[in-house]
KOLDOVEX-641883 format. One record per residue (C-alpha): x, y, z; residue in one letter; residue number from 1; chain. Coordinates in nm, 4 decimals, m for minus. Layout:
BEGIN
+----------+----------+----------+------+-----+-----+
!     east !    north !       up ! type ! seq ! mol !
+----------+----------+----------+------+-----+-----+
!        X !        Y !        Z !    A ! NUM !   A !
...
+----------+----------+----------+------+-----+-----+
END
This chain:
BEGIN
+----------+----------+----------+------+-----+-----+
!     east !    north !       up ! type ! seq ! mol !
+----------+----------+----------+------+-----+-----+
!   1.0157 !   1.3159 !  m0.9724 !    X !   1 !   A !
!   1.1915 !   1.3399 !  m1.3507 !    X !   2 !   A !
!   1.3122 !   1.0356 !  m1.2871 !    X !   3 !   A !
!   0.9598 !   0.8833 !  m1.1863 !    X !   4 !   A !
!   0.7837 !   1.0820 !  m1.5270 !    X !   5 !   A !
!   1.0855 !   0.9716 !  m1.7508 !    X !   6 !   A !
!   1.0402 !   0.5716 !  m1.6262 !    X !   7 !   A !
!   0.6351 !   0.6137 !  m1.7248 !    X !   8 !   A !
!   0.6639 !   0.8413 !  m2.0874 !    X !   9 !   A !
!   0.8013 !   0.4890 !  m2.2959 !    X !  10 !   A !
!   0.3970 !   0.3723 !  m2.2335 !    X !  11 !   A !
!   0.3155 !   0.6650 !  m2.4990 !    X !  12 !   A !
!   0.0015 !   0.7829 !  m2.5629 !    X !  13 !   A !
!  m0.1344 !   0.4583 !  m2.3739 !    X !  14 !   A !
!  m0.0543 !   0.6329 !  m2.0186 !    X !  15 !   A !
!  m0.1892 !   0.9340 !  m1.8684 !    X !  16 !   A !
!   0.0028 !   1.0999 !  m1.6619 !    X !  17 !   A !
!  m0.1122 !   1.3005 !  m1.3751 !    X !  18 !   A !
!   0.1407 !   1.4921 !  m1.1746 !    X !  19 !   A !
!  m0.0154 !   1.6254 !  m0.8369 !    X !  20 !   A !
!   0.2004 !   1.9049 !  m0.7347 !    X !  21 !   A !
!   0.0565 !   1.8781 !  m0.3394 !    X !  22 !   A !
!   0.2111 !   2.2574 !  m0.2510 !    X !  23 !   A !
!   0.5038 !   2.2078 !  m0.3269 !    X !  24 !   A !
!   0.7864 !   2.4933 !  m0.2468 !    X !  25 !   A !
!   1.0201 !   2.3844 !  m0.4750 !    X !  26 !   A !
!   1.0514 !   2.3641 !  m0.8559 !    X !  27 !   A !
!   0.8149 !   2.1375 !  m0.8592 !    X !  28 !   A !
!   0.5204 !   2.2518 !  m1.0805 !    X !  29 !   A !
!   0.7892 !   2.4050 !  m1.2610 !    X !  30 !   A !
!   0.8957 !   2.0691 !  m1.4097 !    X !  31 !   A !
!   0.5859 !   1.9203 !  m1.4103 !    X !  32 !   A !
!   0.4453 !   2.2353 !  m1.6353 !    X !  33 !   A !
!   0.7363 !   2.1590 !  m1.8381 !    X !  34 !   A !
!   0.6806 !   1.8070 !  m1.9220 !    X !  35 !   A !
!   0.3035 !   1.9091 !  m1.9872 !    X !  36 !   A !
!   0.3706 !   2.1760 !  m2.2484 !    X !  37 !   A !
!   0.6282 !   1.8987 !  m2.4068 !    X !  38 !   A !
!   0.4279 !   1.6140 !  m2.4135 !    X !  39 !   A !
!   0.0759 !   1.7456 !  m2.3773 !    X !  40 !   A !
!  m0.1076 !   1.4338 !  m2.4626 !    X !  41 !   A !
!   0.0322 !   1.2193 !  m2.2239 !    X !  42 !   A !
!   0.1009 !   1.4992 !  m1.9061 !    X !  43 !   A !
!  m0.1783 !   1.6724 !  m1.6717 !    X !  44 !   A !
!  m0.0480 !   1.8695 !  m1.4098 !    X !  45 !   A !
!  m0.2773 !   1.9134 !  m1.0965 !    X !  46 !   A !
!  m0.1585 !   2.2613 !  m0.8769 !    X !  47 !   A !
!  m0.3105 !   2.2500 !  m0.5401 !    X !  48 !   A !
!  m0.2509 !   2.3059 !  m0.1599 !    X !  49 !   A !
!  m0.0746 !   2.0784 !   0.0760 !    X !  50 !   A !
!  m0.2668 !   1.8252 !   0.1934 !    X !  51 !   A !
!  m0.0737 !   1.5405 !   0.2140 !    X !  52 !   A !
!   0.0032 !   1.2058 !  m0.0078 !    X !  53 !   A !
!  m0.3632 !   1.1085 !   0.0809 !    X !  54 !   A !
!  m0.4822 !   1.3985 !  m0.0425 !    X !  55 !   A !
!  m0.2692 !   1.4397 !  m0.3608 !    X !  56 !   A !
!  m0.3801 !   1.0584 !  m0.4559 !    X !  57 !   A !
!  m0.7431 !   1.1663 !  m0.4223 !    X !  58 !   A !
!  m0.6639 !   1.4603 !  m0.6560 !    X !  59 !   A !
!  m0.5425 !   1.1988 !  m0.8740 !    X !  60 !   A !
!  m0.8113 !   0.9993 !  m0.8957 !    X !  61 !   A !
!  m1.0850 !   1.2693 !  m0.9647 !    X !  62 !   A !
!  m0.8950 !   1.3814 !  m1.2438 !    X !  63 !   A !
!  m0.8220 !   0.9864 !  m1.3808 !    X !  64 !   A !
!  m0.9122 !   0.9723 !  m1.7548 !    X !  65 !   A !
!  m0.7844 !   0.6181 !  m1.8177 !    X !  66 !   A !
!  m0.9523 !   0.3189 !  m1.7106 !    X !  67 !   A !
!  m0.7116 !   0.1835 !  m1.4704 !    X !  68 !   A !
!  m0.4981 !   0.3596 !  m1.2003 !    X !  69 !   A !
!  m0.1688 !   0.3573 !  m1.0669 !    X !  70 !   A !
!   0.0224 !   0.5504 !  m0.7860 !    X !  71 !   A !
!   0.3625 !   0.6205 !  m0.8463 !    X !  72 !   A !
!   0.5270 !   0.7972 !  m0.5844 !    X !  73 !   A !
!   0.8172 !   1.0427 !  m0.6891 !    X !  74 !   A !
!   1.0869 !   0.8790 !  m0.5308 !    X !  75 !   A !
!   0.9823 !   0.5554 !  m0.7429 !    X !  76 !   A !
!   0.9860 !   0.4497 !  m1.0540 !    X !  77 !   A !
!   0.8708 !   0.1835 !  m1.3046 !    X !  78 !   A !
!   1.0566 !  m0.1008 !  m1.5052 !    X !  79 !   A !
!   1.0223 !  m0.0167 !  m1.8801 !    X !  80 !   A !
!   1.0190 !  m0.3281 !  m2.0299 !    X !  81 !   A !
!   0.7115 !  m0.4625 !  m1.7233 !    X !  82 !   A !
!   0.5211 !  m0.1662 !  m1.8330 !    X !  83 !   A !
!   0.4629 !  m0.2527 !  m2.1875 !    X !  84 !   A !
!   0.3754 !  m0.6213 !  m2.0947 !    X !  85 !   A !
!   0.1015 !  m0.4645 !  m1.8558 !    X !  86 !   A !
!   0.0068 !  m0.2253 !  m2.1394 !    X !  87 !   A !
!   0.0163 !  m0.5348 !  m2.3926 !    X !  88 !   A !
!  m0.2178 !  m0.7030 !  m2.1355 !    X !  89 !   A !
!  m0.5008 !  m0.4439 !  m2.1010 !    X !  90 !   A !
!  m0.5097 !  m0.3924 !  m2.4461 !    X !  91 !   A !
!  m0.5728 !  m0.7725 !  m2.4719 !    X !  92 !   A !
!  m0.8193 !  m0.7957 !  m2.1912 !    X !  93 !   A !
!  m1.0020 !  m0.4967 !  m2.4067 !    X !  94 !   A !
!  m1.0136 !  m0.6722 !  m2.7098 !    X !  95 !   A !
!  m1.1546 !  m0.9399 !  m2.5147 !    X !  96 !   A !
!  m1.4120 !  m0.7616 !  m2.4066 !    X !  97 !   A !
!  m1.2894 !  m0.8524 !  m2.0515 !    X !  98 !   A !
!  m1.1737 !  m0.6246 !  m1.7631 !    X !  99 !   A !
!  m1.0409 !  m0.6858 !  m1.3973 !    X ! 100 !   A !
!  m1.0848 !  m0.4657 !  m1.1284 !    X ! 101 !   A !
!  m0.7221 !  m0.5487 !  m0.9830 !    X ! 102 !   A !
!  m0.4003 !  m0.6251 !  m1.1347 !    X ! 103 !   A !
!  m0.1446 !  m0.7455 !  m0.9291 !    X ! 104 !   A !
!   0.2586 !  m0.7516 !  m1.0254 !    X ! 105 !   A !
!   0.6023 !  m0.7431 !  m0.8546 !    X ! 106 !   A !
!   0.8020 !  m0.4201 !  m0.6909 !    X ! 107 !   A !
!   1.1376 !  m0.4172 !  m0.5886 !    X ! 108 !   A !
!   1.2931 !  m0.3012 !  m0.3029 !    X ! 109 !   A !
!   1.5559 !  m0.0452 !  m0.4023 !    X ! 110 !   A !
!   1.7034 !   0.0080 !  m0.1049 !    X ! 111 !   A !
!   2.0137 !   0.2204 !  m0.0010 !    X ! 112 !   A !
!   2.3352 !   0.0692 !   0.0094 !    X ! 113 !   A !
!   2.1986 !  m0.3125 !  m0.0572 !    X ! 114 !   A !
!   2.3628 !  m0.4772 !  m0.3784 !    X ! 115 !   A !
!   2.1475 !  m0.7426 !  m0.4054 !    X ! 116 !   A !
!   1.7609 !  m0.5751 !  m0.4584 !    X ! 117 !   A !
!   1.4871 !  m0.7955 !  m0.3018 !    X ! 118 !   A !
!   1.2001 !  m0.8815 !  m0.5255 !    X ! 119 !   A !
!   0.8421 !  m0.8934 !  m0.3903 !    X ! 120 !   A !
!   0.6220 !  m1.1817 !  m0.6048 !    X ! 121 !   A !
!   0.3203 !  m1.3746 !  m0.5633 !    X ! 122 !   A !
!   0.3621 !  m1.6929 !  m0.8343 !    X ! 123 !   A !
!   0.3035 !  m1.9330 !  m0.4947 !    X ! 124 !   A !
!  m0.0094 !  m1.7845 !  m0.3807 !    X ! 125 !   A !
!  m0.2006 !  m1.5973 !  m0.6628 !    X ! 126 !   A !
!  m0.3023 !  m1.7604 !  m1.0349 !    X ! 127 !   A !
!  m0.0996 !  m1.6445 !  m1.3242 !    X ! 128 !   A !
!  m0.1836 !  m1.5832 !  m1.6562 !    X ! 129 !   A !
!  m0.6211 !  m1.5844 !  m1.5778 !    X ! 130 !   A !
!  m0.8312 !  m1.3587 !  m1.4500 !    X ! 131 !   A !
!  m0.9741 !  m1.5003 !  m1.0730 !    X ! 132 !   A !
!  m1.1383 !  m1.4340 !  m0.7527 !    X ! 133 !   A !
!  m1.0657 !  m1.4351 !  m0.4422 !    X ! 134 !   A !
!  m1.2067 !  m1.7274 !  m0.3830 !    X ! 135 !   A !
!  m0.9183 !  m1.9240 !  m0.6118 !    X ! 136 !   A !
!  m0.6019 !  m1.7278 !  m0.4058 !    X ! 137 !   A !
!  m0.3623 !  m1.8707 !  m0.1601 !    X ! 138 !   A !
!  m0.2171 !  m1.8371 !   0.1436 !    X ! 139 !   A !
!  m0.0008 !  m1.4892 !   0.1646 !    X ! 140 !   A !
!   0.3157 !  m1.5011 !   0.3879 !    X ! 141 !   A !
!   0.3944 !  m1.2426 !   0.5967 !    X ! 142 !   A !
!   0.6330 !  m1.0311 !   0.3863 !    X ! 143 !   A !
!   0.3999 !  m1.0921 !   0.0502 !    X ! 144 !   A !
!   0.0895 !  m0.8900 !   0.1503 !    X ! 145 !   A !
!  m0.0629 !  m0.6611 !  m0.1677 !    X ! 146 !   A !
!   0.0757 !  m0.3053 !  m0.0899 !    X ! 147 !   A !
!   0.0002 !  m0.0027 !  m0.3448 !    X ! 148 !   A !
!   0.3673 !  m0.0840 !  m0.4864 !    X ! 149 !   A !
!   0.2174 !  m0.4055 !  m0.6370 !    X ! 150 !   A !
!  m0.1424 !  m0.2886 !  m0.7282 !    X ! 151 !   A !
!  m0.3163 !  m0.1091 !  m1.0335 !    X ! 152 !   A !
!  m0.6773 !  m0.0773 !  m0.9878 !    X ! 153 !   A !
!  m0.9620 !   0.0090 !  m1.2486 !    X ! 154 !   A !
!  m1.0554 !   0.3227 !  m1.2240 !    X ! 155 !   A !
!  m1.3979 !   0.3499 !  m1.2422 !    X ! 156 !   A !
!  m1.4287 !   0.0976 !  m0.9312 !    X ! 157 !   A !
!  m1.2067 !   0.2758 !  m0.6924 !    X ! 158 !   A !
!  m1.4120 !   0.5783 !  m0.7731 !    X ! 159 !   A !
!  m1.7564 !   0.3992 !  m0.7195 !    X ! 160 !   A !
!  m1.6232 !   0.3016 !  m0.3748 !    X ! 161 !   A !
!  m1.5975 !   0.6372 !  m0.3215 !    X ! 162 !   A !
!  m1.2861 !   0.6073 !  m0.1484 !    X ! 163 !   A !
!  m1.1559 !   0.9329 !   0.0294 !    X ! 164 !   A !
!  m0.7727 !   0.9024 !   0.1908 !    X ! 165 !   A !
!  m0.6956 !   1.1629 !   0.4716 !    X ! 166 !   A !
!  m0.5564 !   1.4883 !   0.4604 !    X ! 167 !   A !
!  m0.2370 !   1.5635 !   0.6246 !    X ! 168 !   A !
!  m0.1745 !   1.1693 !   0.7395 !    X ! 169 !   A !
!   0.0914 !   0.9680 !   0.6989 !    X ! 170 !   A !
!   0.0843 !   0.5779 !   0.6309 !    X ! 171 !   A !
!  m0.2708 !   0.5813 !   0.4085 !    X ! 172 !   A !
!  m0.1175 !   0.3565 !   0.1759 !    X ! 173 !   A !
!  m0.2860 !   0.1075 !   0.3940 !    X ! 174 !   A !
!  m0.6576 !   0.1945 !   0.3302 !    X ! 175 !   A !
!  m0.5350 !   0.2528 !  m0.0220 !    X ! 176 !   A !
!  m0.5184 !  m0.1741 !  m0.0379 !    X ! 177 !   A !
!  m0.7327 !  m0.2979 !   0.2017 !    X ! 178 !   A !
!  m1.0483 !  m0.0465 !   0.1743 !    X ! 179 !   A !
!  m1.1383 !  m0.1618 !  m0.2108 !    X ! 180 !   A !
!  m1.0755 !  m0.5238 !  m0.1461 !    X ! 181 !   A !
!  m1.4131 !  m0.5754 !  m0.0911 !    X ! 182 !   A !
!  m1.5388 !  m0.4370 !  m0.3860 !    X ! 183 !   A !
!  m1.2663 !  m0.6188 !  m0.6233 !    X ! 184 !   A !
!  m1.4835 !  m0.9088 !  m0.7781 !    X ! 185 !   A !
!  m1.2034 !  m1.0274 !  m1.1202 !    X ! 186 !   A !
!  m0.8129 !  m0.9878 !  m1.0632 !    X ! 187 !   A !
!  m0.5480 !  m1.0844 !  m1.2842 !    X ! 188 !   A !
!  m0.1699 !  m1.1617 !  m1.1760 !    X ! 189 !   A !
!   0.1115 !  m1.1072 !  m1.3616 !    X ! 190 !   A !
!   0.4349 !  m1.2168 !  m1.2873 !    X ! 191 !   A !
!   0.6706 !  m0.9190 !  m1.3735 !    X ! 192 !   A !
!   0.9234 !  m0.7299 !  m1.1860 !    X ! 193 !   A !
!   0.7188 !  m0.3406 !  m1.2182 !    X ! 194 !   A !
!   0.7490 !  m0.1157 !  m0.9471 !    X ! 195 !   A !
!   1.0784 !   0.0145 !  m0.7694 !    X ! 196 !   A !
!   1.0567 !   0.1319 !  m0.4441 !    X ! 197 !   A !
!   1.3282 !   0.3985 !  m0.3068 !    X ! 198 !   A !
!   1.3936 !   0.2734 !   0.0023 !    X ! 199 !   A !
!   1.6575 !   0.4362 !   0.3093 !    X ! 200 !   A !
!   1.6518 !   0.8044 !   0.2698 !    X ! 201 !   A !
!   1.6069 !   0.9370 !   0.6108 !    X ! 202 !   A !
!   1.3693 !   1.1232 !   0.6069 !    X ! 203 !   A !
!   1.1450 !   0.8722 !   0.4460 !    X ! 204 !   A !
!   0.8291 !   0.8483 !   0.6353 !    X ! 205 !   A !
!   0.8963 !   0.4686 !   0.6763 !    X ! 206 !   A !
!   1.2252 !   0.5052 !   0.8516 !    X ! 207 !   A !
!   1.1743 !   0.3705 !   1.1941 !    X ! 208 !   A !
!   1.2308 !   0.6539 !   1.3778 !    X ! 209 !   A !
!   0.9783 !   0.8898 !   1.1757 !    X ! 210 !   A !
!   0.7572 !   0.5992 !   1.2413 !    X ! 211 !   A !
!   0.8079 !   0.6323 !   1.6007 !    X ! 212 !   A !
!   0.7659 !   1.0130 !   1.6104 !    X ! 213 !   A !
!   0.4032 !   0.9873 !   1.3787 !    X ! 214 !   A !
!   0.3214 !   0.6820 !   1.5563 !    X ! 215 !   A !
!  m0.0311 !   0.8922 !   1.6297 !    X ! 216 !   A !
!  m0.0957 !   0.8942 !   1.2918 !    X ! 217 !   A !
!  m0.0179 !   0.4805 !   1.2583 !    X ! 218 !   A !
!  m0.2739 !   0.4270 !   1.5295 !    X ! 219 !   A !
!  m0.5434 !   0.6265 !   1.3401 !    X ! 220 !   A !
!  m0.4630 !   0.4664 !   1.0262 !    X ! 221 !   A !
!  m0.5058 !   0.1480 !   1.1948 !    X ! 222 !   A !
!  m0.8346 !   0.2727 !   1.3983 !    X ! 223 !   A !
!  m0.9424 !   0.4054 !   1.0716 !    X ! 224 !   A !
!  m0.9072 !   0.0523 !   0.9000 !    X ! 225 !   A !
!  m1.0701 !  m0.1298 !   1.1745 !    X ! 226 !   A !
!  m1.3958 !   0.1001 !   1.1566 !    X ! 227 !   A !
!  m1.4205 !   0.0204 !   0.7481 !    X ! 228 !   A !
!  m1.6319 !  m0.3051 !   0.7615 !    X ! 229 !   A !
!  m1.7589 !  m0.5655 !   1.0155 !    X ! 230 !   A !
!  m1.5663 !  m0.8353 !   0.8706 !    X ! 231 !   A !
!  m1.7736 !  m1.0996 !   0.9319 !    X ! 232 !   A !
!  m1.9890 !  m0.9469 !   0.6305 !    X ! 233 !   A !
!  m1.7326 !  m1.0139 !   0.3745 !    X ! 234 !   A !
!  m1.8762 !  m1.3124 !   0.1801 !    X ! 235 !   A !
!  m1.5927 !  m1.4456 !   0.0331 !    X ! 236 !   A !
!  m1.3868 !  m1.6910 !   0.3273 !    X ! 237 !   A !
!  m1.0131 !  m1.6440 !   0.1460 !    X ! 238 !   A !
!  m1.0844 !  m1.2396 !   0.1583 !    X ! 239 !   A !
!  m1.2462 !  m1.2672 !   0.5165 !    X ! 240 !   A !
!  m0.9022 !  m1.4194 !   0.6436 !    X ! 241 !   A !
!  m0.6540 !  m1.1993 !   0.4182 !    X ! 242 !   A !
!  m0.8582 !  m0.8684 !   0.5524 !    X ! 243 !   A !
!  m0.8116 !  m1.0210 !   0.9364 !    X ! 244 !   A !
!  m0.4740 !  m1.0415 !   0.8713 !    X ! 245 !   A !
!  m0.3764 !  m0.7296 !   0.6959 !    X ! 246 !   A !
!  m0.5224 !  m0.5948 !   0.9919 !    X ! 247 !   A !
!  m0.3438 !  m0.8478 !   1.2362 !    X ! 248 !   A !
!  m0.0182 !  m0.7148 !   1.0715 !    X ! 249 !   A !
!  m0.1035 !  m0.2962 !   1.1527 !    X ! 250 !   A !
!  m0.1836 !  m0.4054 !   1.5318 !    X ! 251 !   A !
!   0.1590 !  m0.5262 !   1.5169 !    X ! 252 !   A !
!   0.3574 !  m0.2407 !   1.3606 !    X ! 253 !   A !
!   0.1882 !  m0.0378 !   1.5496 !    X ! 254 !   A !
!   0.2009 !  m0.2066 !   1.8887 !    X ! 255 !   A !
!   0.5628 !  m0.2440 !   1.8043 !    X ! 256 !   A !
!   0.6574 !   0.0947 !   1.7516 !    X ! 257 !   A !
!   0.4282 !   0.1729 !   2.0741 !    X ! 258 !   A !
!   0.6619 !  m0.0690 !   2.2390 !    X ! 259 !   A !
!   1.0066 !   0.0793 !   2.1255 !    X ! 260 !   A !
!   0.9560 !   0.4031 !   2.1898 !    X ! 261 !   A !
!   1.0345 !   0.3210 !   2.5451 !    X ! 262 !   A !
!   0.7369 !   0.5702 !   2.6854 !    X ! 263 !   A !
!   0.5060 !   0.5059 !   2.9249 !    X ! 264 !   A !
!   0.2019 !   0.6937 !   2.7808 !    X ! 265 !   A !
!   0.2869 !   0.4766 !   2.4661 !    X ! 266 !   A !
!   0.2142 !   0.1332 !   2.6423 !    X ! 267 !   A !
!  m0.1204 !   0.2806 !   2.7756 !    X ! 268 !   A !
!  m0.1781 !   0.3655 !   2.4048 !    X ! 269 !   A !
!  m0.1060 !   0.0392 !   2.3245 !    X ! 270 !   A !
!  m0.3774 !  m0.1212 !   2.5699 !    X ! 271 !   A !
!  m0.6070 !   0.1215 !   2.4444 !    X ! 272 !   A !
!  m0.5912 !   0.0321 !   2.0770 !    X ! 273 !   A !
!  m0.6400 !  m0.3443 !   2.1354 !    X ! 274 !   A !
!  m0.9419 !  m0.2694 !   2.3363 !    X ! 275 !   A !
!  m1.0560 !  m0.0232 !   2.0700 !    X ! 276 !   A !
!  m1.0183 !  m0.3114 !   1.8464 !    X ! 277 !   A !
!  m1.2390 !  m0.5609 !   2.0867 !    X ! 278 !   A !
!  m1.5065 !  m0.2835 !   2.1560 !    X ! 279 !   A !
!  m1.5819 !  m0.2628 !   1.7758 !    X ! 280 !   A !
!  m1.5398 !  m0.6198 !   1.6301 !    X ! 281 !   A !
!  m1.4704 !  m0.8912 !   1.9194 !    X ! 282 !   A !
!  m1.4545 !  m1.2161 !   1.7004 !    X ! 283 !   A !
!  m1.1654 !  m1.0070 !   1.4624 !    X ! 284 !   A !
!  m0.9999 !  m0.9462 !   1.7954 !    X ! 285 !   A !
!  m1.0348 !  m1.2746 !   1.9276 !    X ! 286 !   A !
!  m0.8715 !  m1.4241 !   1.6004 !    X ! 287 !   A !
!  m0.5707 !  m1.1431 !   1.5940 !    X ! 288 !   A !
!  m0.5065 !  m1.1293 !   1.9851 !    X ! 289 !   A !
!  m0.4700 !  m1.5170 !   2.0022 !    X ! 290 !   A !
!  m0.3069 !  m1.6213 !   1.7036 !    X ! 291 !   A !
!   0.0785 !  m1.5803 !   1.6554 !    X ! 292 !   A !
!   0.1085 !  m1.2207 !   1.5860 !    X ! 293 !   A !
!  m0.0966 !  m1.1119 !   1.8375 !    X ! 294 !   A !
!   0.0326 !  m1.3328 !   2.1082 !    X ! 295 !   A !
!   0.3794 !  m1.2141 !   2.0157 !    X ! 296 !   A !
!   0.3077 !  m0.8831 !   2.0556 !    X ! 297 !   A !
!   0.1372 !  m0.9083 !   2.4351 !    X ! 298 !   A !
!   0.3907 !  m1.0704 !   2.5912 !    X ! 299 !   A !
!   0.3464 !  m0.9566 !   2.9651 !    X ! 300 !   A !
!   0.6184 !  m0.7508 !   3.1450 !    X ! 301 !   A !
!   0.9155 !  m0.5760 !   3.0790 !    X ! 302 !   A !
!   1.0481 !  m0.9178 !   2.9550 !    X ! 303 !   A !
!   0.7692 !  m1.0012 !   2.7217 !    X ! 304 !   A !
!   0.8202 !  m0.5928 !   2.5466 !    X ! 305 !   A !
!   1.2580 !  m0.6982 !   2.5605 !    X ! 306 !   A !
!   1.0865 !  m1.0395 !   2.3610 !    X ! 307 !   A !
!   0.8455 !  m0.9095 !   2.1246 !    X ! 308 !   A !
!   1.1038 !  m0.6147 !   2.0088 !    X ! 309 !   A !
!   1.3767 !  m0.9194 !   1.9337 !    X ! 310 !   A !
!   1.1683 !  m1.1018 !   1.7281 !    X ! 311 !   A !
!   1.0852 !  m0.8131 !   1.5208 !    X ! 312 !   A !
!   1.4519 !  m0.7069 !   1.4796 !    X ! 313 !   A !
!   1.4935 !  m1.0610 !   1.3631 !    X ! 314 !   A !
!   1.1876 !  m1.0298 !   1.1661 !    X ! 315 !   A !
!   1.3112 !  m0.7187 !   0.9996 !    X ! 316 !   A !
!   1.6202 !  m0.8976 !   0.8722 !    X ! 317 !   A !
!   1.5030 !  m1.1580 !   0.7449 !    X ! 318 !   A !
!   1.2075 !  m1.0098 !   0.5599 !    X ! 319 !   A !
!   1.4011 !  m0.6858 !   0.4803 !    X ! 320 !   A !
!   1.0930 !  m0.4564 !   0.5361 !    X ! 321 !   A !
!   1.2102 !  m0.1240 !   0.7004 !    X ! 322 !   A !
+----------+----------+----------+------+-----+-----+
END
C-alpha cells in the first residue's frame, strides 16, 4: 500500500487521496493514519468493516471530493511522470471549460518473474489527443478491452449512475467498466503508459486456481452484468457491439473455468448460465453463442471441453492475461 500512496503524493495538492482501510487486521490504518496526519491536504483515511473491494470502492466514491476518480488497488501503483501529463490535461480541459466523463490511458502488466513488461494501449482503436464518442471508436481486440486499470472516470457521473458494487464479491471490476458505459457521452484518450498492475502473487484473486475455487462468484458477476440493460436499448451501434462483447468475453472466462475444473456439477452450471443468458436477452445470446467465442466455448463432448481448454492455454500465452 506505501508503495501505491508514495507513486500518487508527486500529483500534490492536485490529488486526493482516499485510503479505504476495508477491516483490515494488519497495520493498515496505522499507515494510512500516518500519511494523513503528514500530508493532511492530500490524505483521507476511510476506517470501516470488511466488505470487500466492491465495497471499499463504493466507500471511495461517496467520500470523492475531486472531480474525477481513480481506483488504485494497493498492490498497484502509478507511473510518475503519466500522472502529471493526466494532471496537465484536466487542468487544460478546465480551462477550457470542457470536461469528459472518461479518460482512457495505458497499464502495464507487472508481472512476476517476466523481464519484458507487456503494455496495454489503444492508439489503433480509440482517437488521441480529442475528446470523442463512442460513436468515432474502433474495433477493440480481444486482449485491449477498457478494464478499471486503464480508466479514470468523472466523478460526479459515476455517482449520478448511482452505481453500487457488491459486498463480499470477488471480480466486480467488471461492472466497475461496463455498468457506466452507457452513461459516458465525451471521452478523451491519452496515450501514456499510467497504471502498473502487480501481477503473479498467489494468492491474487486472478490466479487461475482462486478463479476456479470463486468461480460462484464469476458466474454472479457475469449474471449480474447481463441483468444491467437490455442491450438493444443502447443507442449508440459502436457501444451496442463493445457491451455484447465485453459480455461475450465473461461467458467465456467463466464457461472456461466451469470447464477446467473437471466437475460435473460445474458443466451443468455451465448450461445453466447460457440459458440464463437466452431467457433474459435472446438476440445478445444469439450474437455471443454463434459467433467465435461462443462457438469455441460449446464445443460438444469430452473432445470439444479437451478443445476449447487448448485454445485458451494458447490464448493465455499469447495475450499474457492470467
Amino acid at each position: 500500500m506505501e508503495h501505491a500512496v508514495e507513486s500518487i503524493l508527486p500529483g500534490g495538492e492536485a490529488v486526493e487521496i482516499i485510503i479505504v482501510n476495508d477491516g483490515s487486521s494488519d497495520r493498515t490504518s496505522e499507515i494510512a493514519h500516518e500519511y494523513a496526519e503528514k500530508y493532511p491536504d492530500i490524505v483521507k483515511v476511510v476506517d470501516k468493516e470488511n466488505g470487500g473491494h466492491g465495497d471499499a470502492v463504493n466507500s471511495g466514491l461517496s467520500n470523492a471530493q475531486g472531480k474525477y476518480f481513480k481506483v488504485v488497488d494497493s498492490d498497484d501503483w502509478v507511473d510518475e511522470e503519466a500522472l502529471h501529463k493526466i494532471l496537465k490535461l484536466l487542468r487544460d480541459l478546465e480551462e477550457d471549460d470542457e470536461e469528459v466523463d472518461m479518460l482512457v490511458s495505458n497499464y502495464v502488466y507487472e508481472k512476476v518473474g517476466v523481464t519484458h513488461k507487456r503494455c496495454v494501449h489503444y492508439r489503433n482503436v480509440l482517437p488521441k489527443d480529442e475528446i470523442f464518442r463512442w460513436d468515432d471508436i474502433g474495433h477493440f481486440r480481444l486482449d485491449q478491452y477498457i478494464l478499471m486499470h486503464s480508466v479514470i472516470y468523472r466523478t460526479a457521473m459515476l455517482q449520478l449512475s448511482q452505481m453500487r458494487l457488491p459486498k463480499h464479491t470477488f471480480y466486480v471490476d467488471n461492472i466497475y467498466v461496463y455498468y457506466p458505459l452507457p452513461h459516458v457521452r465525451k471521452i478523451y484518450y491519452l496515450d501514456v503508459d499510467f497504471y502498473r498492475y502487480f501481477i503473479g502473487r498467489e494468492d491474487q484473486s486472478v490466479n487461475e486456481k482462486n478463479m476456479i475455487a470463486r468461480v460462484d462468484q464469476q458466474i454472479f458477476v457475469t449474471k449480474s452484468m447481463i441483468e444491467m440493460y437490455q442491450l438493444r436499448s443502447v443507442t449508440s451501434r459502436k457501444l451496442r457491439q463493445y457491451m455484447i462483447n465485453y459480455l461475450a468475453i465473461m461467458m467465456t472466462v467463466s464457461s472456461i473455468l466451469l470447464i477446467r475444473s473437471k466437475k460435473e456439477e460445474n458443466l451443468e452450471k455451465k448450461k445453466e448460465l447460457w440459458k440464463y443468458l437466452k431467457k433474459k436477452d435472446v438476440k445478445t445470446y444469439m450474437k455471443i453463442r454463434y459467433g467465435i467465442l461462443g462457438q469455441t466455448i460449446n464445443l460438444p463432448g469430452k473432445s470439444g471441453r479437451k478443445i476449447s481448454s487448448l485454445a485458451y492455454s494458447v490464448a493465455r500465452r499469447i495475450i499474457g492475461f492470467n
